[in-house]
matplotlib code that plots the C-alpha trace (Angstrom):
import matplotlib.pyplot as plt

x = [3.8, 4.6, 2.2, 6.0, 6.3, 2.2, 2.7, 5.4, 3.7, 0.7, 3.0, 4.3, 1.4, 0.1, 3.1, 2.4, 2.5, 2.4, 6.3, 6.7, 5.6, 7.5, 10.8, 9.7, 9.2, 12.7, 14.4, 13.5, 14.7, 18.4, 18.1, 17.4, 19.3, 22.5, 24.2, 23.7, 27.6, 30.1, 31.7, 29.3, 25.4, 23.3, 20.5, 20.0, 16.8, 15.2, 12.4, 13.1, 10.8, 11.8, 15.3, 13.9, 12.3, 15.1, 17.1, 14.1, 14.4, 18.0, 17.2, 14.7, 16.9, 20.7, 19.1, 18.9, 22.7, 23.1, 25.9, 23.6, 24.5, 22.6, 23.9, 21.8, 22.7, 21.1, 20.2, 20.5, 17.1, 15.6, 15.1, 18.0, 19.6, 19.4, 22.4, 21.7, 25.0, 25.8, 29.1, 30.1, 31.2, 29.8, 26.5, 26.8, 27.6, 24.7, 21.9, 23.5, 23.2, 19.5, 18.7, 20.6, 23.3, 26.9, 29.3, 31.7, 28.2, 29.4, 25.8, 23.2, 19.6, 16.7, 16.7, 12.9, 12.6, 12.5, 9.2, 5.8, 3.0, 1.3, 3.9, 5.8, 3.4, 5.2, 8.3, 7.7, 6.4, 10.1, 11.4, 9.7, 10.5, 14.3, 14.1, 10.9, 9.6, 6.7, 5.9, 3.1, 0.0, -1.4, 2.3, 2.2, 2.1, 5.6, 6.5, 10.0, 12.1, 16.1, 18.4, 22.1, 22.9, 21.9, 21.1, 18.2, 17.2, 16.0, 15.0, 12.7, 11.4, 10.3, 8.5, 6.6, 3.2, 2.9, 6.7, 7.7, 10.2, 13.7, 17.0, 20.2, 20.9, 23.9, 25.1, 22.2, 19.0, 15.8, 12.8, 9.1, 5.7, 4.4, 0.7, -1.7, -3.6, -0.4, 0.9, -2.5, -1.8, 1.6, 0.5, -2.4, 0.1, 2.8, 0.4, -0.6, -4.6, -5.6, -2.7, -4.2, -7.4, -5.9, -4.1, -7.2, -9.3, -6.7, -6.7, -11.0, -10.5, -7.7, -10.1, -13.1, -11.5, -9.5, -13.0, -14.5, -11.7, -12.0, -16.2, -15.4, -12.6, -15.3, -18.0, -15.4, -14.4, -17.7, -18.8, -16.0, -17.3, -20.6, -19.5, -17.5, -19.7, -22.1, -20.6, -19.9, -23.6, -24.4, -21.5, -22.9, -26.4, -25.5, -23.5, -27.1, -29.0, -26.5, -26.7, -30.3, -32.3, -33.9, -37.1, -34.5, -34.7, -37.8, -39.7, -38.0, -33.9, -35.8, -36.9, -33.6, -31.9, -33.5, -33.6, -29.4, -29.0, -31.5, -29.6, -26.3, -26.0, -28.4, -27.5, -29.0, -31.1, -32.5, -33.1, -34.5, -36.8, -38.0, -38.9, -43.1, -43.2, -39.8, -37.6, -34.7, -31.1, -29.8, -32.5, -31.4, -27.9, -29.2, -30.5, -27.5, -25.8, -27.9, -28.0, -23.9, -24.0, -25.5, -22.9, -20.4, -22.1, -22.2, -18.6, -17.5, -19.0, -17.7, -20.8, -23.0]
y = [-0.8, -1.1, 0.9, 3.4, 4.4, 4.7, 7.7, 9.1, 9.1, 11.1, 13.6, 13.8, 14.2, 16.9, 19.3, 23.1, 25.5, 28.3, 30.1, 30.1, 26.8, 25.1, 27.0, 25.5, 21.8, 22.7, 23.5, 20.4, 17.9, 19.8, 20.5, 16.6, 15.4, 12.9, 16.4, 20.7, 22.3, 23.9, 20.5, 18.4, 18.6, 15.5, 13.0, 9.2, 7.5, 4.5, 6.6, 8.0, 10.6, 12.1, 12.4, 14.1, 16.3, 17.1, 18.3, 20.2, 22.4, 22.7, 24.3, 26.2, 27.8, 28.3, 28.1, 25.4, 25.4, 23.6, 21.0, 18.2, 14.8, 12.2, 8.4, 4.9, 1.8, -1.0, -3.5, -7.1, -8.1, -5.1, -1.6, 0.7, 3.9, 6.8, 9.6, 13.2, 15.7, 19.1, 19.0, 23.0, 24.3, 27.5, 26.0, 24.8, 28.2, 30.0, 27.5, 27.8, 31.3, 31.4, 29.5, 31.9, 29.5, 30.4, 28.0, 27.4, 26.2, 23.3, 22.9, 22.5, 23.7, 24.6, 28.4, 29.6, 32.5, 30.2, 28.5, 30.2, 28.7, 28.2, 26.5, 24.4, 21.1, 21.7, 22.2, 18.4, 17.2, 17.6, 16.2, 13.2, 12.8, 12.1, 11.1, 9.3, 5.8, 3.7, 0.3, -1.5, -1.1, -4.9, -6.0, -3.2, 0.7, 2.3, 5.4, 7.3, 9.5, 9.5, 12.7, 12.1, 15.4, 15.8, 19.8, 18.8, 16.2, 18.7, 21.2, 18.7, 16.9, 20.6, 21.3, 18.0, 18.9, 14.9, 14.5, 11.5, 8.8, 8.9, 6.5, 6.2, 3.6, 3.0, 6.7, 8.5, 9.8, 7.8, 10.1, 7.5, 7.2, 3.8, 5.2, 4.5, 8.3, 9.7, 8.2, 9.3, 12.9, 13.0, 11.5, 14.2, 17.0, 16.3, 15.8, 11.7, 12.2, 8.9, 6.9, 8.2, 6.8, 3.8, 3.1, 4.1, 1.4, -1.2, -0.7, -0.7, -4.1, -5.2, -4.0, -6.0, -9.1, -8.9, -8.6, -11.3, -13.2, -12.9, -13.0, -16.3, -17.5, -16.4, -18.6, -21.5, -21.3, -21.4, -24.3, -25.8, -25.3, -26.6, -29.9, -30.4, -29.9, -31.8, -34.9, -34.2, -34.3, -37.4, -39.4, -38.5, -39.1, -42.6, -43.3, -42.6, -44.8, -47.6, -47.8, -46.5, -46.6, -43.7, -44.3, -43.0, -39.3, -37.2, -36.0, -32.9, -34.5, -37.4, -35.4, -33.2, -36.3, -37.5, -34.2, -34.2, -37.8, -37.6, -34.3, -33.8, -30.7, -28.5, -25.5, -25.1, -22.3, -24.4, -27.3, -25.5, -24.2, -27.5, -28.6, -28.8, -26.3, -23.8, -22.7, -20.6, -21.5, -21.0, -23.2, -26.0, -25.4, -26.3, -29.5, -30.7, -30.3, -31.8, -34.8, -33.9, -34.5, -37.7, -39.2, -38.2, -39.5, -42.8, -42.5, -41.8, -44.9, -47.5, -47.9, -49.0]
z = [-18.3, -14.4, -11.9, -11.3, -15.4, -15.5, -12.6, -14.3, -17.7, -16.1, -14.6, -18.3, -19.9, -17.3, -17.7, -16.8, -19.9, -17.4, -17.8, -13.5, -13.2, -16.2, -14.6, -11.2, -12.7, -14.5, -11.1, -9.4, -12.0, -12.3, -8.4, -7.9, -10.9, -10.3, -10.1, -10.4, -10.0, -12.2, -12.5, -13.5, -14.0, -14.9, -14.5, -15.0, -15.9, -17.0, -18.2, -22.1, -21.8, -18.6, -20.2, -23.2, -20.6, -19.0, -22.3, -23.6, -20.2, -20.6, -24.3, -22.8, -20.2, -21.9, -25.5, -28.5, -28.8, -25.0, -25.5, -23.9, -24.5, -23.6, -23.8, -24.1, -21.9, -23.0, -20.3, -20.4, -19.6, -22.0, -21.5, -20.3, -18.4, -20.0, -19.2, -19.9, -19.3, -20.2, -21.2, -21.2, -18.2, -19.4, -19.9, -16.7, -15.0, -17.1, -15.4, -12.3, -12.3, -13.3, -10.7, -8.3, -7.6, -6.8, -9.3, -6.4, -3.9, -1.5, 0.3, -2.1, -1.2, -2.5, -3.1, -2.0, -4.0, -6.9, -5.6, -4.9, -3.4, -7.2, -8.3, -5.4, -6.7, -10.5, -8.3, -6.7, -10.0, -11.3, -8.1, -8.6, -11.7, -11.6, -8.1, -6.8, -7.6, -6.1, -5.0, -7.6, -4.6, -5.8, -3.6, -1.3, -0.5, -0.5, -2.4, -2.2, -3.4, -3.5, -2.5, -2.6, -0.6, 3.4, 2.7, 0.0, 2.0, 4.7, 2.3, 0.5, 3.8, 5.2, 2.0, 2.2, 3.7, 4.8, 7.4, 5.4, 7.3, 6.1, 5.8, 4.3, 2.0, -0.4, 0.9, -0.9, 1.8, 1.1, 2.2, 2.2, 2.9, 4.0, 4.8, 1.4, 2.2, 2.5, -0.9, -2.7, -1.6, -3.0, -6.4, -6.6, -5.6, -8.3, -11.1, -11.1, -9.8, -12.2, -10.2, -6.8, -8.0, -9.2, -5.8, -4.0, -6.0, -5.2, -1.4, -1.7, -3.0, -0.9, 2.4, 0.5, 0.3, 3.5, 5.0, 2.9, 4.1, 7.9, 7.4, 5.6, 8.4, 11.1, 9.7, 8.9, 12.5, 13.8, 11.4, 13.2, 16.5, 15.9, 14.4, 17.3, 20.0, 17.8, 18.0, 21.6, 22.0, 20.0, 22.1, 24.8, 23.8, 22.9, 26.1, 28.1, 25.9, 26.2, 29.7, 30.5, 27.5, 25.8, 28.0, 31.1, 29.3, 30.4, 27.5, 27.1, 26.9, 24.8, 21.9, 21.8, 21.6, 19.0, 17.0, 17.5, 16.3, 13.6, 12.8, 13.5, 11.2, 13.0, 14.9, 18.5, 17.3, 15.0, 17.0, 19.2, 16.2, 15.7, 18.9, 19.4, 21.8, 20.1, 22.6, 22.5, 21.9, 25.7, 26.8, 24.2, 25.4, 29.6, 28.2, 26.5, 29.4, 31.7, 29.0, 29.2, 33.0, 32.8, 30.5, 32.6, 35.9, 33.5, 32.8, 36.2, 37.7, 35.0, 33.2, 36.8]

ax = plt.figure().add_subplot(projection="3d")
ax.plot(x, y, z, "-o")
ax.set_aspect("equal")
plt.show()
């Protein structure tokens, strides 16, 4: 089951048997459905329970005899689209009416004295149901929810405690949340707190690895870097002793230049380590550079 049906599921499986908040949750699927007028009120849903849902409410609200069809699409590549109507105008005008809607309403909005603060979350619960879908957190963090009509929009975005962003696409008003806290709040608030935790686990693991992944780079890199200035030091090294001799070094550039060609792993704190009298890493640096100097003197005058 994909991380967008296990949400819904929980929000399913969590539904409010108090009356106001089961008329709330009822509101915001009809309110958010595919469409809530005299002419037509419906939903569409890839989700079988949430249409089930839906009818049960209807029964709830005009009674057992609601004409309430729904109708099966099968899809090509499995699963399908599930239709829920109520075909009778007069069912239609007796929900609109409960709800405190006018049948002839051209601007559809969210009535308020319909919600309460105890049960706006069962409100947005139903919302999300037949409207709101999320982005599997393991590819990314994305949640949304889908308004065909510019009035709801605003209603909805107002009553949203996080200001989501908001576009248009194919005509219908796309309200989102990119932010992974914000997302996790949302989930909690509508009913889904095992798919908040579920997210919130993802993006521990994503941050743990991310930072395993740059510790590991950082150490890669600086591997890198030693190697290379390594073999800097050994060609150089060799260049003196060409041309001068290891009995040209002093005492002190003669044993770190044999400790670097014996070992052209070591750090220079660890040379330095090894020395018979230890000394610290900047001083090992100063005496590969003076040993650095050298070579290049050599270079410079053609070998002389």
């Amino acid at each position: 089951m994909s991380f967008a049906n296990e949400i819904k599921r929980e929000i399913l499986e969590n539904q409010p048997r108090e009356k106001g908040r089961r008329r709330a949750q009822a509101y915001g699927m009809l309110l958010f459905g595919r469409a809530f007028s005299l002419n037509a009120i419906g939903m569409q849903t890839e989700n079988r329970q949430v249409a089930q849902l839906y009818c049960r409410y209807i029964f709830e609200l005009v009674g057992m005899n609601a004409s309430v069809t729904t109708t099966h699409f099968k899809k090509s590549r499995g699963g399908g689209l599930y239709w829920v109507t109520v075909d009778d105008q007069e069912d239609r005008r007796r929900i609109l009416e409960f709800f405190g809607h006018t049948p002839g309403e051209i601007n559809l909005r969210i009535r308020p004295e319909n919600l309460t603060p105890d049960t706006e979350a069962a409100f947005l619960a139903g919302v999300y149901l037949v409207c709101g879908n999320i982005t599997d957190p393991e590819k990314g963090y994305h949640a949304e929810l889908v308004v065909s009509r510019l009035k709801l929009k605003e209603d909805l975005y107002e009553l949203l405690y996080h200001k989501p962003k908001t576009v248009v696409r194919r005509g219908a008003y796309v309200l989102y949340y990119k932010e992974s806290e914000q997302i996790e709040d949302l989930l909690t608030l509508v009913g889904a707190v095992n798919g908040s935790l579920a997210l919130m686990n993802v993006k521990i693991y994503k941050d743990f690895r991310n930072k395993a992944n740059r510790v590991t780079n950082c150490e890669t890199a600086n591997i890198g870097k030693t190697v290379a200035a390594a073999a800097a030091q050994i060609e150089d090294i060799r260049l003196v002793m060409e041309h001068k001799g290891i009995d040209f070094l002093g005492d002190d550039l003669r044993e770190v230049a044999i400790l670097r060609l014996e070992n052209p792993e070591m750090s220079l704190r660890e040379i330095g380590e090894a020395l018979e009298t230890p000394i610290s890493r900047s001083g090992i640096n100063h005496r590969f550079q003076r040993l650095s100097r050298l070579a290049q003197e050599i270079r410079e005058s053609g070998g002389e």
